[in-house]
MDTraj code that builds the backbone (N, CA, C; nanometers):
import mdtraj as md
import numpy as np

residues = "UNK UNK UNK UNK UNK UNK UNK UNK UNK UNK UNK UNK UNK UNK UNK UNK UNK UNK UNK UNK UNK UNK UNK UNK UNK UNK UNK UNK UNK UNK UNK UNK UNK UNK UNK UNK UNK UNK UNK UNK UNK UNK UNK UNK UNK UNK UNK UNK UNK UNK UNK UNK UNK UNK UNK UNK UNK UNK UNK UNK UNK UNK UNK UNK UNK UNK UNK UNK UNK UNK UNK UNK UNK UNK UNK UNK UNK UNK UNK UNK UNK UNK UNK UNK UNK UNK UNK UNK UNK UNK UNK UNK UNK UNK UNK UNK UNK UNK UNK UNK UNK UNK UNK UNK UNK UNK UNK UNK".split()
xyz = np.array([
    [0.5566, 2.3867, -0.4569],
    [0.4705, 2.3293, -0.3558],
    [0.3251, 2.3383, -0.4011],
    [0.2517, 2.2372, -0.3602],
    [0.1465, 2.2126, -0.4205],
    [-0.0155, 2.2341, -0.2749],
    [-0.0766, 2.2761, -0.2742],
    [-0.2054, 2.3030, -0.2116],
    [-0.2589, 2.1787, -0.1774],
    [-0.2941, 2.1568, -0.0679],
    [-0.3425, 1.9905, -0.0690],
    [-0.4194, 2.0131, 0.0127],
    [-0.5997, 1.9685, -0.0068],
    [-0.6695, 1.9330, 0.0547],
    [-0.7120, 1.7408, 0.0751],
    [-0.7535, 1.6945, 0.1704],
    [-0.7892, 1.5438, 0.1590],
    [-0.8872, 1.5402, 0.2711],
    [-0.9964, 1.4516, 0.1955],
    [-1.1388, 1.3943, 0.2788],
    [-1.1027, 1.2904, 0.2763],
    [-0.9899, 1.2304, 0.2834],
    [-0.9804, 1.0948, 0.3111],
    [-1.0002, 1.0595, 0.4806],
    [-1.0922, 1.0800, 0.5430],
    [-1.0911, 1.0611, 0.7182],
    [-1.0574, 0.9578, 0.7554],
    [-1.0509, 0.8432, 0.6738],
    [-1.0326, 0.6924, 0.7465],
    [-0.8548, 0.6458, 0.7171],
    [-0.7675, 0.7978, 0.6620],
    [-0.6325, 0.7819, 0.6589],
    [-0.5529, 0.8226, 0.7731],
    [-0.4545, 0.7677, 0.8502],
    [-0.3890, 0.7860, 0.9659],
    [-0.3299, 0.8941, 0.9250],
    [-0.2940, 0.9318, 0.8236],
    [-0.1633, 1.0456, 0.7757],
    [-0.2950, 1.2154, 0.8004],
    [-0.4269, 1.1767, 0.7712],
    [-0.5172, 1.3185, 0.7895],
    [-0.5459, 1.3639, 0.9197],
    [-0.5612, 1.4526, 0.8892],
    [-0.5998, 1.5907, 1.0177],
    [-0.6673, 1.7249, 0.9820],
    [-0.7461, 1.7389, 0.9777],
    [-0.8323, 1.8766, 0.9522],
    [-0.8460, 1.9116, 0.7949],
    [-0.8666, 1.7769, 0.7243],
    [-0.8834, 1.7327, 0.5956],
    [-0.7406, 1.8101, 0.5522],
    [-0.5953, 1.7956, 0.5516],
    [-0.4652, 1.8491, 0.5535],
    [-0.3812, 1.6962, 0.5533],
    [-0.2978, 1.6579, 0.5338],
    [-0.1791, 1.5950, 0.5132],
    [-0.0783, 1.6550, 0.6255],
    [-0.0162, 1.5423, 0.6656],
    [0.0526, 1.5378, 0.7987],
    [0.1922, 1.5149, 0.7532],
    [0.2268, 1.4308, 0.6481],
    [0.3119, 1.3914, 0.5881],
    [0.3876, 1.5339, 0.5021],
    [0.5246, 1.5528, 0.5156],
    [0.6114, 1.6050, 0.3937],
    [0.6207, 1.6212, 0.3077],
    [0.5679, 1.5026, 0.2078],
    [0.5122, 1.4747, 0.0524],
    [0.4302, 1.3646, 0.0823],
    [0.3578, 1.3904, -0.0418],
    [0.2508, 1.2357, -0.0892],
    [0.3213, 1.2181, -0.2058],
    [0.2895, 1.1071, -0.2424],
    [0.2711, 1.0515, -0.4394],
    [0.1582, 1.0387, -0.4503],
    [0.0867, 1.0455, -0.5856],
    [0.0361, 1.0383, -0.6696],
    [0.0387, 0.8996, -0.7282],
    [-0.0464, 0.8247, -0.7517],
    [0.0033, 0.7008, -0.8747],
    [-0.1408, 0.6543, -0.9541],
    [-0.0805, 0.5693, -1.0068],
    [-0.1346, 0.5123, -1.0855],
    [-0.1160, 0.5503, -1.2532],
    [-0.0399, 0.4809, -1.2792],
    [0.0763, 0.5176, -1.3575],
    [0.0209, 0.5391, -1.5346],
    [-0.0893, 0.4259, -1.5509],
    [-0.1658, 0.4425, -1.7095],
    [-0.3166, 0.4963, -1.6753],
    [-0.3445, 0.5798, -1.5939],
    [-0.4506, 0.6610, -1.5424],
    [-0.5212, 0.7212, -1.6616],
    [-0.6596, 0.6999, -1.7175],
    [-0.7033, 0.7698, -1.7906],
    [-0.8145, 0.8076, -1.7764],
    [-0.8528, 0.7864, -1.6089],
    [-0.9636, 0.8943, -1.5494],
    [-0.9307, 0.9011, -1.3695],
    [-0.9819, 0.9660, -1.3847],
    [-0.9822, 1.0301, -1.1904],
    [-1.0089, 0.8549, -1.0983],
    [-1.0969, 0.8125, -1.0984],
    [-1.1033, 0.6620, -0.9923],
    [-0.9589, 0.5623, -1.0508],
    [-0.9167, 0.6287, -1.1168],
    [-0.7833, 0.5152, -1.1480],
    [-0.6564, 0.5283, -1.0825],
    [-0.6478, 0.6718, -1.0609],
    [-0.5868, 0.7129, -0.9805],
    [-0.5656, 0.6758, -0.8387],
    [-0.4603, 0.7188, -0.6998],
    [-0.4388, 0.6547, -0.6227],
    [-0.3547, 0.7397, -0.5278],
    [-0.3393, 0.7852, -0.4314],
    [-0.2839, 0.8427, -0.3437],
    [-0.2273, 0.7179, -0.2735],
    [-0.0500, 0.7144, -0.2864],
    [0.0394, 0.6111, -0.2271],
    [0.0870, 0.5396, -0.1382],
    [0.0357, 0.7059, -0.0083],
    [0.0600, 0.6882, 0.0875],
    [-0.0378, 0.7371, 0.2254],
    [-0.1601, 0.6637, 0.1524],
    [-0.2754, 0.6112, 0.2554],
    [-0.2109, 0.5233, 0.3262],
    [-0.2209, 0.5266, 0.4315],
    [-0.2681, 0.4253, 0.5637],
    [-0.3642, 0.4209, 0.6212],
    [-0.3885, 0.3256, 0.6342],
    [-0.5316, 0.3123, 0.7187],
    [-0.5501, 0.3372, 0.8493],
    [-0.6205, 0.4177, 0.9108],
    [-0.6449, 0.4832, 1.0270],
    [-0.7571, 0.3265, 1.1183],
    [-0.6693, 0.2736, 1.2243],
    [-0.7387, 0.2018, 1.2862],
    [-0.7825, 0.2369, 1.3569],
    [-0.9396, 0.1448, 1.4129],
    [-1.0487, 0.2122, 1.5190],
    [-0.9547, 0.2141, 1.6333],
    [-0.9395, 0.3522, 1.6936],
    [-0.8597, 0.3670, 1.8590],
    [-0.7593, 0.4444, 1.8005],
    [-0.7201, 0.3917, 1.6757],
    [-0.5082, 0.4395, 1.6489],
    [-0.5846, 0.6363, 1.6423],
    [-0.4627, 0.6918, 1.6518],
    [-0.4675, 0.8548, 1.6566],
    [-0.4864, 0.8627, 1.5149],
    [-0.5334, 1.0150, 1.4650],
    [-0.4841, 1.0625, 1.3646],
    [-0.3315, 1.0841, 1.3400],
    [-0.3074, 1.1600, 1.2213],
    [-0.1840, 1.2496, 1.2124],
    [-0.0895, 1.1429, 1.2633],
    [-0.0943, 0.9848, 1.2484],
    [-0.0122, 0.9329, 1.2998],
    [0.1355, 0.8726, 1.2155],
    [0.1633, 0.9621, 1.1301],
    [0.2890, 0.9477, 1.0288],
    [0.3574, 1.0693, 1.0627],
    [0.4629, 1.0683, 1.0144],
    [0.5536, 1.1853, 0.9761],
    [0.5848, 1.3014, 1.1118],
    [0.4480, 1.3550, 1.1362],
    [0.3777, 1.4882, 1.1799],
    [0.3122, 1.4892, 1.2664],
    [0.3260, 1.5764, 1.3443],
    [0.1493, 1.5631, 1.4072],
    [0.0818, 1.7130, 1.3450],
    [0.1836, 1.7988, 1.2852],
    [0.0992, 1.9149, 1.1890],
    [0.0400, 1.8502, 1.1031],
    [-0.0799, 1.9433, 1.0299],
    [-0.1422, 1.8793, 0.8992],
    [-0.0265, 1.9923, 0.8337],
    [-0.0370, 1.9480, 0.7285],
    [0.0732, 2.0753, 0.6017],
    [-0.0406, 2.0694, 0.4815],
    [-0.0644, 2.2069, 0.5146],
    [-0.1273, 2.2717, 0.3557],
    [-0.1152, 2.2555, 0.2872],
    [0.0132, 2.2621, 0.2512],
    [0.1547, 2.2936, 0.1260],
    [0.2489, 2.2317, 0.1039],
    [0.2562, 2.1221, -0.0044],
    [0.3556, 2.0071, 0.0309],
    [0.4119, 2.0028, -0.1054],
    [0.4820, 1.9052, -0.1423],
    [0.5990, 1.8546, -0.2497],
    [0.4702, 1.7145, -0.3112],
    [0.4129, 1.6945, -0.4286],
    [0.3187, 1.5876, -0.4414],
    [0.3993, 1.5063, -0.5822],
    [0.4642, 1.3856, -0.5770],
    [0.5472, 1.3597, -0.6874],
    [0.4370, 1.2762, -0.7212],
    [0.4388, 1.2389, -0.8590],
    [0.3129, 1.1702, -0.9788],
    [0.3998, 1.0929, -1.0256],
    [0.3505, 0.9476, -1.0385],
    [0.3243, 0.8783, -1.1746],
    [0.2447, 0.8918, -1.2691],
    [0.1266, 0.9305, -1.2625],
    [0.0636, 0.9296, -1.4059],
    [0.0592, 1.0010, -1.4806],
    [0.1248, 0.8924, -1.5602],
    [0.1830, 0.9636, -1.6872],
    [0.1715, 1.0553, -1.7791],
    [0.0153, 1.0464, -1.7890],
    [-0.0788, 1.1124, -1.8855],
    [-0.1551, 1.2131, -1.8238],
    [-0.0954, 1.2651, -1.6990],
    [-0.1838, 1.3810, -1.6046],
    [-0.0887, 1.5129, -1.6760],
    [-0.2306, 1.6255, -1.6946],
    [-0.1854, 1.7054, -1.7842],
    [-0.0955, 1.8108, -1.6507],
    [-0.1165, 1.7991, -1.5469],
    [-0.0390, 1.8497, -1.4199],
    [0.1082, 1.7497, -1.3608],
    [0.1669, 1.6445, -1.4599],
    [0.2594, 1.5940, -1.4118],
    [0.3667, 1.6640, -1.4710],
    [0.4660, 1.6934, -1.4312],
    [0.6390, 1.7348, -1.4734],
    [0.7425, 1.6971, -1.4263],
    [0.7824, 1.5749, -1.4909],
    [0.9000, 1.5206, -1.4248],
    [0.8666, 1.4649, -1.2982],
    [0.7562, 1.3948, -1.3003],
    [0.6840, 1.2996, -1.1992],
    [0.6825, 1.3840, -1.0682],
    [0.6559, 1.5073, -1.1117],
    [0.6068, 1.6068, -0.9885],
    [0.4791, 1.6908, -1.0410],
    [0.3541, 1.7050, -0.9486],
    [0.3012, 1.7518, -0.9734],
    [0.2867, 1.9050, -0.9741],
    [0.2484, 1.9798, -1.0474],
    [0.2075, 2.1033, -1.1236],
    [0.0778, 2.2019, -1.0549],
    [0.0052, 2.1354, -1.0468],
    [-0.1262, 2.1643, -1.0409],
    [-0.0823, 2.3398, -0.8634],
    [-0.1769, 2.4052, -0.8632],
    [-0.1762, 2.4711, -0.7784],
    [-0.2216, 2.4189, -0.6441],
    [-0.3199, 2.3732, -0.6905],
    [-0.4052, 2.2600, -0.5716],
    [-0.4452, 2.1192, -0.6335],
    [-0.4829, 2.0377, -0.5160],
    [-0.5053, 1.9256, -0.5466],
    [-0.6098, 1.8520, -0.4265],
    [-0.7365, 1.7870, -0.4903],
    [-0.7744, 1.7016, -0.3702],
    [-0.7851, 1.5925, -0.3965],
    [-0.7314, 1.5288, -0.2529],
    [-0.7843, 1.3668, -0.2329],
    [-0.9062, 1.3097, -0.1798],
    [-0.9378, 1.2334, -0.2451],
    [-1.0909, 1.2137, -0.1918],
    [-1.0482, 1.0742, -0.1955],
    [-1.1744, 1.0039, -0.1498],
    [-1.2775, 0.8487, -0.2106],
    [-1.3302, 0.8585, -0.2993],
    [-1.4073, 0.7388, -0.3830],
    [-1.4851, 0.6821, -0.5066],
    [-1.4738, 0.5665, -0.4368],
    [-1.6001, 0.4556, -0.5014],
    [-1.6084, 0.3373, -0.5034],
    [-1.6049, 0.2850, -0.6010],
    [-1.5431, 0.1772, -0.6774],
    [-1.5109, 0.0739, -0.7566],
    [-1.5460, -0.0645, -0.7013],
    [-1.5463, -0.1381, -0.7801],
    [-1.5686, -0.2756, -0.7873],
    [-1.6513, -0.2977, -0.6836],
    [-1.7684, -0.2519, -0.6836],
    [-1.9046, -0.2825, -0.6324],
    [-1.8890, -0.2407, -0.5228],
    [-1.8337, -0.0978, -0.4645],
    [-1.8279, -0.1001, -0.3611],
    [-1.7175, -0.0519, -0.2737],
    [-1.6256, -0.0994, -0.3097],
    [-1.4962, -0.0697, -0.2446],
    [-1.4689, 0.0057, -0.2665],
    [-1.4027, 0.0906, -0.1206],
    [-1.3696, 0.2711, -0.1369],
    [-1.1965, 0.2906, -0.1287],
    [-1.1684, 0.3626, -0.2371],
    [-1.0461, 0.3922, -0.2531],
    [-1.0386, 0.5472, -0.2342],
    [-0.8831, 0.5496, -0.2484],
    [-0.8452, 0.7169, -0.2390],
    [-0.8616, 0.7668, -0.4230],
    [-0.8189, 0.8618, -0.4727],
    [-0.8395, 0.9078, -0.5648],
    [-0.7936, 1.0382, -0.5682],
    [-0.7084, 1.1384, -0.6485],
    [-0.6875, 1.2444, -0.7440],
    [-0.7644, 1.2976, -0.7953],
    [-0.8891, 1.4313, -0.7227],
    [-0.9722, 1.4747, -0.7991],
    [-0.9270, 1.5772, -0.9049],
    [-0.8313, 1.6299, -0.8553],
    [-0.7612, 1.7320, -0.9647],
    [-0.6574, 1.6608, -1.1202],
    [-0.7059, 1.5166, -1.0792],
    [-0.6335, 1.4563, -1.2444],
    [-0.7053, 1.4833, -1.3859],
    [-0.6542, 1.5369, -1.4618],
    [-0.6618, 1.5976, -1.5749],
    [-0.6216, 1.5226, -1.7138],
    [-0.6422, 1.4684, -1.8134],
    [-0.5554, 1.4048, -1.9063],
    [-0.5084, 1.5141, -2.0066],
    [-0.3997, 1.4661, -2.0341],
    [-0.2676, 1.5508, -2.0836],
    [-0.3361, 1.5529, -2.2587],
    [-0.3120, 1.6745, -2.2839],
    [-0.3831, 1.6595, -2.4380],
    [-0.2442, 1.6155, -2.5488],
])
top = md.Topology()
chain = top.add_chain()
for i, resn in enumerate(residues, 1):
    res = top.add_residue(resn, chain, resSeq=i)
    for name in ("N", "CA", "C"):
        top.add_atom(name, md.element.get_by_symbol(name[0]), res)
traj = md.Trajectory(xyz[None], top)
């Protein structure tokens, strides 16, 4: 089990920057830096909709986080490794805010 923090606030699945959900994935499968990366199972939190509105209404600390990318020096058998992990935002393409894998690492 893996440590999971997330500042993702504008995701329906967050609650007290925690994951509500059972497991996340990880993706982005030829990742060879952190904004390439991708947390799978964002939803978008609509203006009015609740939080915590997947799975749960707990946030979970401590979850199961399976990976695609390939080249993350914390992937094993498309499960992640890492002790902890956060999800955040970045902006790309002028702007646009995605989720992101701050704890992605490339595999030496």
């Amino acid at each position: 089990m893996t440590d999971l923090s997330c500042s993702v606030s504008g995701c329906a699945n967050n609650r007290c920057e925690k994951c509500c959900r059972p497991d996340i994935k990880v993706s982005g499968p030829d990742s060879t830096e952190t904004k390439q990366t991708y947390c799978a199972n964002f939803q978008d939190r609509e203006e009015d909709a609740p939080q915590n509105a997947v799975d749960s209404f707990s946030p979970n600390p401590s979850m199961e986080v399976h990976c695609d990318v390939e080249n993350c020096a914390y992937n094993r058998n498309r499960n992640c490794k890492a002790d902890h992990i956060d999800i955040s935002t970045t902006q790309v393409n002028d702007g646009q805010t995605k989720t992101q894998c701050g704890t992605f690492r490339t595999a030496e």
